[in-house]
C-alpha positions as CSV (number, residue, x, y, z in Angstrom):
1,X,102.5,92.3,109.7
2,X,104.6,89.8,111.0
3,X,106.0,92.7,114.2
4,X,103.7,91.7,117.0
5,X,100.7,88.9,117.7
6,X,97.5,90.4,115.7
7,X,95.5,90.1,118.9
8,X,94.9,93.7,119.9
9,X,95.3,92.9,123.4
10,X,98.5,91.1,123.4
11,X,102.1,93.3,123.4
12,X,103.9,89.8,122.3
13,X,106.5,90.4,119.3
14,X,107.4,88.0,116.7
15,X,110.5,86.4,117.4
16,X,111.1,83.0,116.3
17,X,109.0,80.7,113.6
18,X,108.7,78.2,116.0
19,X,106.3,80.6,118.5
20,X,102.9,81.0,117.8
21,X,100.7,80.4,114.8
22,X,101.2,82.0,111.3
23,X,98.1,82.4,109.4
24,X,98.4,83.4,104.9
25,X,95.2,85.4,104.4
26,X,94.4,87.0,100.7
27,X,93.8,90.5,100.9
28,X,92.5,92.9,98.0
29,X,95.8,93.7,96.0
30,X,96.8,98.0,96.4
31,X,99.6,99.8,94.5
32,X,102.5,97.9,92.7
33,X,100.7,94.4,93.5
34,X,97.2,96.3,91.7
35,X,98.9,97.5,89.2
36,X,100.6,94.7,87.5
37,X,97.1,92.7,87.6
38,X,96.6,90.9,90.8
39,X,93.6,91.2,92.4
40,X,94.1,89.6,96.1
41,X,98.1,89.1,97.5
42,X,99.0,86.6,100.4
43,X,99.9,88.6,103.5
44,X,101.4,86.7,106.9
45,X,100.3,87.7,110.6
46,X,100.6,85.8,113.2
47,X,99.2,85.1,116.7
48,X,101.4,84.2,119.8
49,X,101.8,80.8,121.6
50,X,99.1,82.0,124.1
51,X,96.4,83.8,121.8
52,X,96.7,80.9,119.3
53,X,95.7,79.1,122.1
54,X,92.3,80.4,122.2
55,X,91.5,82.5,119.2
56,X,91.3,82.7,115.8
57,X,91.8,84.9,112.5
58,X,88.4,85.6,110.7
59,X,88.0,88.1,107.8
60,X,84.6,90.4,108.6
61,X,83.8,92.5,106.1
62,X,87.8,93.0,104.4
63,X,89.1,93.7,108.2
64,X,91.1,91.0,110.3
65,X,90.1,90.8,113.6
66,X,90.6,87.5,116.1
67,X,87.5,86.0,117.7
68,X,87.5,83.5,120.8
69,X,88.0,79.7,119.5
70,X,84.5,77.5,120.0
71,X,85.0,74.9,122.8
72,X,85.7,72.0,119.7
73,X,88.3,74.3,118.5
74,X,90.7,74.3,121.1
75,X,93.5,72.3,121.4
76,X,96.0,71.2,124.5
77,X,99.1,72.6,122.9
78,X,100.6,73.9,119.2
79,X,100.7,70.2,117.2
80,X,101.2,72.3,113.8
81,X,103.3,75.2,112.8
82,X,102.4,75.4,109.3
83,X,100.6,78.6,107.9
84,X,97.0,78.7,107.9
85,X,95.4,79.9,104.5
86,X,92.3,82.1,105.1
87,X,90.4,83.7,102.3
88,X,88.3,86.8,102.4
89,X,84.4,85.8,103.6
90,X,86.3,82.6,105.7
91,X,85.6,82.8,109.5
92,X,88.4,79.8,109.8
């Protein structure tokens, strides 16, 4: 889910690592991945230089979605490319 910035809003498309925020979020294993025994598989999406900005990724109920960042949250610029692990019931 790497194509574009998971921010429904935003057309931005994934180019380059180095853009953005990558965020690893377990989600409920399906087909090939179910049927060899796993239960939840890492999957990647990432939000754009902007949206990282000033949102986040939360799980609600087994859907993503991307909620405004509380004031605390927010930072001046992207210090840290590194992925972001997020587990189902998280609202990191």
């Amino acid at each position: 889910m790497l194509a574009k910035c998971l921010n429904p809003s935003c057309d931005a498309r994934f180019r380059y690592l180095n853009q953005g925020r990558i965020f690893s979020i377990e989600m409920p294993a399906s087909g090939h991945n179910a049927s060899r025994g796993q239960t939840r598989v890492p999957e990647r999406f990432w939000l754009c230089e902007d949206c990282c900005l000033t949102m986040k990724v939360v799980v609600d109920n087994g859907t993503l979605t991307t909620v405004p960042l509380e004031p605390a949250e927010i930072v001046s610029g992207l210090e840290n490319h590194e992925d972001v692990p997020v587990k189902l019931g998280a609202t990191r």
